[in-house]
Backbone as a chain_set.jsonl record, in Angstrom:
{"seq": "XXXXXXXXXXXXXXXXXXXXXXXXXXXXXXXXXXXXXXXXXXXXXXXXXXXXXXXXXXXXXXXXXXXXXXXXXXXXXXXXXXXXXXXXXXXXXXXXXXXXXXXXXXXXXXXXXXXXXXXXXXXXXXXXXXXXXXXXXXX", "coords": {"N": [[-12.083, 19.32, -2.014], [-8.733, 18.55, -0.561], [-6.724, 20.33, 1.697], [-3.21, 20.475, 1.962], [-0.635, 21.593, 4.061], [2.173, 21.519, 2.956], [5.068, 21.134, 0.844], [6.718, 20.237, -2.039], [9.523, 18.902, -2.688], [12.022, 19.096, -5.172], [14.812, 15.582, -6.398], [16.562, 16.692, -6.535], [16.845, 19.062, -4.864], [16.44, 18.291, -2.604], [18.566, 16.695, -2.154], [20.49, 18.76, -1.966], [19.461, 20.318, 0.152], [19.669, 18.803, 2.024], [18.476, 17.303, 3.412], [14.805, 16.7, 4.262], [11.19, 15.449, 3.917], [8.959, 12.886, 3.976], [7.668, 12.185, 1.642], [10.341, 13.957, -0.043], [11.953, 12.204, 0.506], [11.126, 9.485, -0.594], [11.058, 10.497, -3.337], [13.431, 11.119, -4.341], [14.806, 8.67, -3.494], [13.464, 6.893, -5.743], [13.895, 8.273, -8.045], [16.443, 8.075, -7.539], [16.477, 4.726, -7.905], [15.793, 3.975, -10.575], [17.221, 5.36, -12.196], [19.644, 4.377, -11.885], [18.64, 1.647, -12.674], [18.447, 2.37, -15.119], [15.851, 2.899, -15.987], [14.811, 0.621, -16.612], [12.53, -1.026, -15.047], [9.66, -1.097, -13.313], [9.206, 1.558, -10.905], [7.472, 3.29, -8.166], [6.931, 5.792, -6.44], [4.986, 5.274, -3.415], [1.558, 5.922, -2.508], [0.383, 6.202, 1.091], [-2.572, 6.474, 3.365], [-5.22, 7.676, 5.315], [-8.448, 7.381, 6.355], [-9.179, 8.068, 8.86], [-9.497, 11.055, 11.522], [-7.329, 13.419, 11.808], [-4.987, 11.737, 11.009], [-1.827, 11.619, 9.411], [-0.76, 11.648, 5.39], [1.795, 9.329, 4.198], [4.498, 8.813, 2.336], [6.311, 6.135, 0.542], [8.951, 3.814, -1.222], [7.714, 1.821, -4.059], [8.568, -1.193, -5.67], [7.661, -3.972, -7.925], [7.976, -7.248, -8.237], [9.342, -10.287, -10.004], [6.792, -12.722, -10.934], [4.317, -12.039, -8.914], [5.017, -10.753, -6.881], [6.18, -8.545, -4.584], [8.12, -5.125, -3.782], [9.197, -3.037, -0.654], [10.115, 0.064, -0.071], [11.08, 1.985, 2.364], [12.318, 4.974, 3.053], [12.147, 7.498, 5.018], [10.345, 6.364, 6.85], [12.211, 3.931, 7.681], [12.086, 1.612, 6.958], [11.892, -1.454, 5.078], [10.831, -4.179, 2.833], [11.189, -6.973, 4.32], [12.728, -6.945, 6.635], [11.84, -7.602, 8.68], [11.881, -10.511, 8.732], [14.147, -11.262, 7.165], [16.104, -9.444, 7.741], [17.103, -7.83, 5.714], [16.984, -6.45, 2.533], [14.093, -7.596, 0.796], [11.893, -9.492, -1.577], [7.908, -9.944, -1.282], [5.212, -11.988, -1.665], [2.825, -10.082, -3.13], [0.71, -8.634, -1.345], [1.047, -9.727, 1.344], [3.662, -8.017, 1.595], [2.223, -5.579, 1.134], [0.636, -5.67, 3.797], [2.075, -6.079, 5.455], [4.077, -3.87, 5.391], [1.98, -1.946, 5.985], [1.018, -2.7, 8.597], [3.403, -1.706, 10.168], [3.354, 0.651, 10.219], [0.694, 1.648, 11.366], [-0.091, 2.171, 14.047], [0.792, 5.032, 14.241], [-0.852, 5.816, 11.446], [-3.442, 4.449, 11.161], [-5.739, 1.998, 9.62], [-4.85, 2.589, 7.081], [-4.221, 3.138, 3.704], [-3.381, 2.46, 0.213], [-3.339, 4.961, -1.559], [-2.31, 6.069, -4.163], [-0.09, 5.806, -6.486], [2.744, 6.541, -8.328], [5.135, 7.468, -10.598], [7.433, 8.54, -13.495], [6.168, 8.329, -15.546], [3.725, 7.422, -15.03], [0.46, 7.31, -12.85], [-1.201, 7.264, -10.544], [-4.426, 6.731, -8.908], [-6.214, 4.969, -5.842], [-9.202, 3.731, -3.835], [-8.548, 1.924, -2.191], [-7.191, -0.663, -0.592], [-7.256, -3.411, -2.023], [-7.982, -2.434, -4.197], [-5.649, -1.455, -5.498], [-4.159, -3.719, -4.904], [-5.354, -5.412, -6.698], [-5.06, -4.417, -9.156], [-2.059, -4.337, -9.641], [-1.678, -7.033, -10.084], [-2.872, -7.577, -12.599], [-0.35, -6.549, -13.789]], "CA": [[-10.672, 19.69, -2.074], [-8.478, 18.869, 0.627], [-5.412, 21.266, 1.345], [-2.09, 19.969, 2.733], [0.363, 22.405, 3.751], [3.592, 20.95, 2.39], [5.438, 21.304, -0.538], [7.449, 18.639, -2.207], [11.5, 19.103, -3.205], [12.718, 18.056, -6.378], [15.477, 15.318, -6.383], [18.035, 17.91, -7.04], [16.747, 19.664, -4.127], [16.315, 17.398, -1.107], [20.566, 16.508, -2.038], [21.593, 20.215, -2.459], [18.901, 20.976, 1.533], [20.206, 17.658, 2.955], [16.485, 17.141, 4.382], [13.712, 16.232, 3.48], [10.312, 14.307, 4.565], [8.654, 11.002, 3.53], [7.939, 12.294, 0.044], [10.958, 13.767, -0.89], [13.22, 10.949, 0.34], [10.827, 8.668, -1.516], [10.843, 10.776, -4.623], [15.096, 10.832, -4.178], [14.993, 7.353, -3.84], [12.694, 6.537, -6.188], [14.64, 8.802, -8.738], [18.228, 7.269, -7.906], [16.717, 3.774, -8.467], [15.344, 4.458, -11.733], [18.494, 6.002, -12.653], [20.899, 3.014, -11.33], [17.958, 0.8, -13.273], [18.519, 2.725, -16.536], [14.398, 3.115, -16.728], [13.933, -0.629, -17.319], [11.419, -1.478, -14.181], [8.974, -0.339, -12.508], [9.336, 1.758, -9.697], [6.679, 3.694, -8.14], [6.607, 6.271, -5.116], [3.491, 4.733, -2.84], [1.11, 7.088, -0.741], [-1.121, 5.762, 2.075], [-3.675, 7.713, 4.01], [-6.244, 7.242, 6.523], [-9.652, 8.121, 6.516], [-9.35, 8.328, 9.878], [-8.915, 12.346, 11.173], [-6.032, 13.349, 12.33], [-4.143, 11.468, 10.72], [-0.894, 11.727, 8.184], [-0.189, 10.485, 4.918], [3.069, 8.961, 4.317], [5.144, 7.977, 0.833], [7.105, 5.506, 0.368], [8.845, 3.443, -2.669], [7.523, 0.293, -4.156], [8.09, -1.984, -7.098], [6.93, -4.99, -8.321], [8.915, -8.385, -8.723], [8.2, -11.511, -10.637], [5.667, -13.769, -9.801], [2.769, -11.46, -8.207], [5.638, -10.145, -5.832], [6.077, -6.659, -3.833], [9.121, -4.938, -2.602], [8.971, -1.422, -0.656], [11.481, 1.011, 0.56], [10.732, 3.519, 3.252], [13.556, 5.506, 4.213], [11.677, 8.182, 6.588], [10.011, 5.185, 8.33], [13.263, 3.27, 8.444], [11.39, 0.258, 6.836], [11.958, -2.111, 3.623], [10.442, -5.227, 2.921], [12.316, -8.404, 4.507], [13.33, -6.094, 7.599], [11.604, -8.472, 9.908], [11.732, -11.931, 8.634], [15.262, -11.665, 7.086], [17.395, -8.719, 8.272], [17.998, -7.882, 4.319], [16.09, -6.494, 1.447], [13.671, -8.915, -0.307], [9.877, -8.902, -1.732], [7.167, -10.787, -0.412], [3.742, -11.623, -2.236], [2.188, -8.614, -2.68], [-0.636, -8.546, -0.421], [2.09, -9.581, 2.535], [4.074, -7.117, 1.262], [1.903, -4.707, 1.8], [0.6, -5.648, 4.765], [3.314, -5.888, 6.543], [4.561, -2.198, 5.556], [0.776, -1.316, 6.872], [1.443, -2.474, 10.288], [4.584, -0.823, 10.448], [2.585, 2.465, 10.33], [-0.674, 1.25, 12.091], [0.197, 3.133, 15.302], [0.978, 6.097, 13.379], [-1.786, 5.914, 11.039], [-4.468, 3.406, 12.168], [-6.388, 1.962, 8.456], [-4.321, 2.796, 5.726], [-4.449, 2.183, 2.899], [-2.867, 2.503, -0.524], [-4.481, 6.104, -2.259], [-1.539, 6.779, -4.7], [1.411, 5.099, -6.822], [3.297, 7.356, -9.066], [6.39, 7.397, -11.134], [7.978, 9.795, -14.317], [5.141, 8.083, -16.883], [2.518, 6.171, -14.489], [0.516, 8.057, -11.917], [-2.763, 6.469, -10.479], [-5.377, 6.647, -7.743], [-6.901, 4.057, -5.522], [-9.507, 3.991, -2.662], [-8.598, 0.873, -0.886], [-5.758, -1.336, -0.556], [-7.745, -4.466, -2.532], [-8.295, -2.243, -5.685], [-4.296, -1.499, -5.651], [-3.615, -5.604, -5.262], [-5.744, -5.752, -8.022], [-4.43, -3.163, -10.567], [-1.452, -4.82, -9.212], [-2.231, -8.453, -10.192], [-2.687, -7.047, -13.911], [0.862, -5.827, -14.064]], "C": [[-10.077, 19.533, -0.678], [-7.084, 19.825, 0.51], [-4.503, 20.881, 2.494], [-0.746, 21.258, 2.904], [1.823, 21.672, 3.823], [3.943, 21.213, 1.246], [6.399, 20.152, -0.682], [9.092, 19.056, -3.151], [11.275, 18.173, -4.589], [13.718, 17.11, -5.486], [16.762, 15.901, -5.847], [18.011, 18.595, -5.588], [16.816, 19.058, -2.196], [17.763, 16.797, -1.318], [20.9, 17.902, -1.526], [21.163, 20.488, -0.711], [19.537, 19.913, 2.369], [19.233, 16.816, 3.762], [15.701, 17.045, 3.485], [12.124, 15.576, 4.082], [10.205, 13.162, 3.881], [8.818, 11.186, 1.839], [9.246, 12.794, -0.937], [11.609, 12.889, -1.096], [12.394, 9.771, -0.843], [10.892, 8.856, -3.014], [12.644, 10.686, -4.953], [15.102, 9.052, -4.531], [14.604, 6.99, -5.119], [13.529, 7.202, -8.192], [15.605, 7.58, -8.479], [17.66, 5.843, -8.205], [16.765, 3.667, -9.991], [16.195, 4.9, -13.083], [19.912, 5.206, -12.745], [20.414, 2.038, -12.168], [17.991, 1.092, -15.013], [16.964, 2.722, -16.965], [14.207, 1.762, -16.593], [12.998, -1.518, -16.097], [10.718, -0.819, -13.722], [9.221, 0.562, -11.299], [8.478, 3.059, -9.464], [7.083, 4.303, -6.327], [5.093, 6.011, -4.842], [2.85, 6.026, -1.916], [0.154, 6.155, -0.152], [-1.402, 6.992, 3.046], [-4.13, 7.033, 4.715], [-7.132, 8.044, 6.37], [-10.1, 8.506, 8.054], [-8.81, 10.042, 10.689], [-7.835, 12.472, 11.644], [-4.914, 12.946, 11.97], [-2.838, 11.39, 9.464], [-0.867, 10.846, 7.168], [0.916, 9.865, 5.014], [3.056, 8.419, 2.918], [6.452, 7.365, 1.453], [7.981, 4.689, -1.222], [8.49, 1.82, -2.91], [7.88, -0.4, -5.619], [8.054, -3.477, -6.982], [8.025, -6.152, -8.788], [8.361, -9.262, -9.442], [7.293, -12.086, -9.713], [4.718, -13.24, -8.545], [3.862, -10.726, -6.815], [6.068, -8.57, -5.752], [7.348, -6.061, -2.892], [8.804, -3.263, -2.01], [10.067, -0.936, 0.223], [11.119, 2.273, 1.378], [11.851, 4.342, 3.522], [13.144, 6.713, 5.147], [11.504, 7.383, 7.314], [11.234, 4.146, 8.637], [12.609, 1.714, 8.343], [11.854, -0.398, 5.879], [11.491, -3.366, 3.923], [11.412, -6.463, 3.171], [12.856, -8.048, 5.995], [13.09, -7.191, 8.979], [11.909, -9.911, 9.685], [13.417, -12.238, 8.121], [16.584, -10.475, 7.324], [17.997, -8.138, 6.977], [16.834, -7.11, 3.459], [15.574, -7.378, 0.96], [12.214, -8.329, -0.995], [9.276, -9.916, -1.072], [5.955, -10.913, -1.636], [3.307, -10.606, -1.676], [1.457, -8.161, -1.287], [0.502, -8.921, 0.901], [2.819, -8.282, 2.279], [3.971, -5.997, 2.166], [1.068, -4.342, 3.183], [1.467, -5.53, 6.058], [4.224, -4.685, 6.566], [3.564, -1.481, 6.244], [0.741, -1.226, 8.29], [2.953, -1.796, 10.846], [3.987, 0.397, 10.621], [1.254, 2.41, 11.107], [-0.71, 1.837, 13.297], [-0.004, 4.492, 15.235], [-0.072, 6.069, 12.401], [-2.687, 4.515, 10.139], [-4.951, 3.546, 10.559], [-5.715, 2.569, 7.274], [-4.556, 2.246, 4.72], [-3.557, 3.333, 1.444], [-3.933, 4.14, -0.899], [-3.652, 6.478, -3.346], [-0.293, 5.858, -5.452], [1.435, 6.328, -8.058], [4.595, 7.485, -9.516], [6.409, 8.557, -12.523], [6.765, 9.321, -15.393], [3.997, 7.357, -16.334], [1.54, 7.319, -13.274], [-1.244, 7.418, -11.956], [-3.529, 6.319, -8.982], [-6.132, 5.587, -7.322], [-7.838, 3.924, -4.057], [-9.252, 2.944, -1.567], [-7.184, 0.017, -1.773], [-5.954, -2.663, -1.863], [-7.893, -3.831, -3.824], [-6.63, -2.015, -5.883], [-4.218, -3.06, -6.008], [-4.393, -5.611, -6.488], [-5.466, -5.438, -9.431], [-3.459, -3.972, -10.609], [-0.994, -6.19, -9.834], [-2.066, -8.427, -11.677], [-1.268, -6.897, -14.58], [1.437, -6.927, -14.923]], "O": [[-10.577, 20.107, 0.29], [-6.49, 20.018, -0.551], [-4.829, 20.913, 3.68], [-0.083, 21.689, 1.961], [2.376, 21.368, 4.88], [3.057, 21.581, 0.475], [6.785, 19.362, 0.179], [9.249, 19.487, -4.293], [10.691, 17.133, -4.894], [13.807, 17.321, -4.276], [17.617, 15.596, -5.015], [19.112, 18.726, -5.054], [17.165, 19.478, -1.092], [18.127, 16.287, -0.258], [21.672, 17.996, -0.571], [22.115, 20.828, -0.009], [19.938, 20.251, 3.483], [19.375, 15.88, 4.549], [15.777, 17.225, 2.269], [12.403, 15.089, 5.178], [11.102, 12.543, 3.308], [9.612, 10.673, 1.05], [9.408, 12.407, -2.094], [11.992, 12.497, -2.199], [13.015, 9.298, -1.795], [10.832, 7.944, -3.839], [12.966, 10.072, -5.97], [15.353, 8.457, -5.579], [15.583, 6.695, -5.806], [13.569, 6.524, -9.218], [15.582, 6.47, -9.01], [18.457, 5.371, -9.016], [17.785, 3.272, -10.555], [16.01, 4.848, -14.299], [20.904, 5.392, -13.449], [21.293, 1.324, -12.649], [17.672, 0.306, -15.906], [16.711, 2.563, -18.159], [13.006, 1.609, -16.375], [12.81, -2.713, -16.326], [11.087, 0.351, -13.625], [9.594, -0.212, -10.418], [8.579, 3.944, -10.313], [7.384, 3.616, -5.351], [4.169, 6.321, -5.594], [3.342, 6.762, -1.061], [-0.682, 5.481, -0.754], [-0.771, 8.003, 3.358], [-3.736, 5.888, 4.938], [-6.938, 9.253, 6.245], [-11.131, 9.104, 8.361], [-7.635, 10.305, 10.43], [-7.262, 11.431, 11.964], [-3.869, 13.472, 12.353], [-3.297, 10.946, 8.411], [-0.909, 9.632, 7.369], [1.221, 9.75, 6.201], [2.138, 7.813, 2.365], [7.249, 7.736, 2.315], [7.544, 5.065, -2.309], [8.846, 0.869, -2.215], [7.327, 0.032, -6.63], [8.416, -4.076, -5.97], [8.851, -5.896, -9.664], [7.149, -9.269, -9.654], [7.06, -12.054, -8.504], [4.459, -13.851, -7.509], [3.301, -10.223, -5.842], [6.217, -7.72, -6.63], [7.576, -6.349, -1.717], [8.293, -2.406, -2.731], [10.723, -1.558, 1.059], [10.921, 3.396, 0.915], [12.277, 4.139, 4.66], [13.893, 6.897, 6.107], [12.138, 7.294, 8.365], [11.264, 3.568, 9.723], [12.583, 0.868, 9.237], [12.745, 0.361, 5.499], [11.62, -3.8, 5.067], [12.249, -6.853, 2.357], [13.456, -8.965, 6.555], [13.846, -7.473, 9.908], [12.236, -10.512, 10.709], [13.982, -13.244, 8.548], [17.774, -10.694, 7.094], [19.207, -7.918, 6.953], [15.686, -7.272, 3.873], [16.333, -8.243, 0.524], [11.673, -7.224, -0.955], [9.897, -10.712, -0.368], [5.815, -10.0, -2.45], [3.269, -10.194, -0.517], [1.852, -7.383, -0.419], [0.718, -7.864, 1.494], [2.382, -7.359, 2.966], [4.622, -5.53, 3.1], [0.85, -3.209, 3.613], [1.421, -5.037, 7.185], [4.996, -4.45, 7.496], [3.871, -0.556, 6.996], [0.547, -0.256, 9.021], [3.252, -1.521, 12.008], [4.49, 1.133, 11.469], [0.849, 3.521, 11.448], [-1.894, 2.031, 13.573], [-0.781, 5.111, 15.962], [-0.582, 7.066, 12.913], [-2.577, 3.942, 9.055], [-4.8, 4.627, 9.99], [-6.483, 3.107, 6.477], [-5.01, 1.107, 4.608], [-3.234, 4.514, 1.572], [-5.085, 4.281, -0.488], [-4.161, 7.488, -3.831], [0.416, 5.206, -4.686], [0.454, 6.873, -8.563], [5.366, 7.657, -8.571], [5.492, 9.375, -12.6], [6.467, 10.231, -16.167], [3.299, 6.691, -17.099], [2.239, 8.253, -12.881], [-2.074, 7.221, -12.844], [-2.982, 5.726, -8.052], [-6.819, 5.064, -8.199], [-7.143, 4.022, -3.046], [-9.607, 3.016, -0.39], [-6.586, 0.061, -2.848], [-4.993, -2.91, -2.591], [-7.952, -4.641, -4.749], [-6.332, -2.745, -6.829], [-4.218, -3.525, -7.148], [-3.706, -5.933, -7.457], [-5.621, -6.057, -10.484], [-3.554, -4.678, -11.613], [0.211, -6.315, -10.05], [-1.2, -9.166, -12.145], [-1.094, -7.107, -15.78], [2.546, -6.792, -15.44]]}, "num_chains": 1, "name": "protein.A"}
């Protein structure tokens, strides 16, 4: 068992406090797309970890485009996919994707890796980044 002291805001709640951390903004986000999308895609709050000590998880949001592609939305880290290469929202093949949200945090927590995707009907565990791409791949 590990024990995290945090607690996690509803939607409702991280509007009404004005604050928030990684998870609620991702679970906010992750809500309002969902909600703007009318249900009809995927969209999944991401967690990564580190087995390394010391160090934090972090959520973010991700979903899935055509053609084996990956978009993700940070808004604590102040990240989204496309941020570097085009100044814009986009996706990337997955596996870029998510590499390239990994080194965005690699400073901040060194080996990450995927441990978590979760949405209102999906919710699933993974120990490494390569069994995610793979679940992934399935979709």
């Amino acid at each position: 068992i590990t024990w995290r002291s945090d607690f996690w805001r509803t939607p409702e709640e991280t509007l009404l406090d004005k604050t928030g951390d990684c998870e609620d903004m991702a679970v906010l986000l992750a809500s309002m797309m969902r909600n703007y999308t009318e249900n009809k895609f995927a969209i999944w709050a991401i967690e990564i970890l580190s087995d390394v000590p010391g160090t934090p998880a972090h959520m973010a949001v991700a979903f899935p485009v055509a053609d084996g592609r990956l978009s993700i939305s940070d808004p604590a880290g102040q990240y989204y996919t496309g941020m570097y290469q085009h100044n814009q929202l986009t996706s990337d093949v997955a596996a870029s994707a998510l590499s390239e949200w990994l080194s965005h945090w690699s400073q901040q927590i060194p080996e990450a890796y995927v441990c978590r995707i979760f949405s209102q009907n999906e919710d699933r565990a993974f120990s490494s980044n390569a069994e995610f791409l793979s679940w992934l791949s399935t979709r």
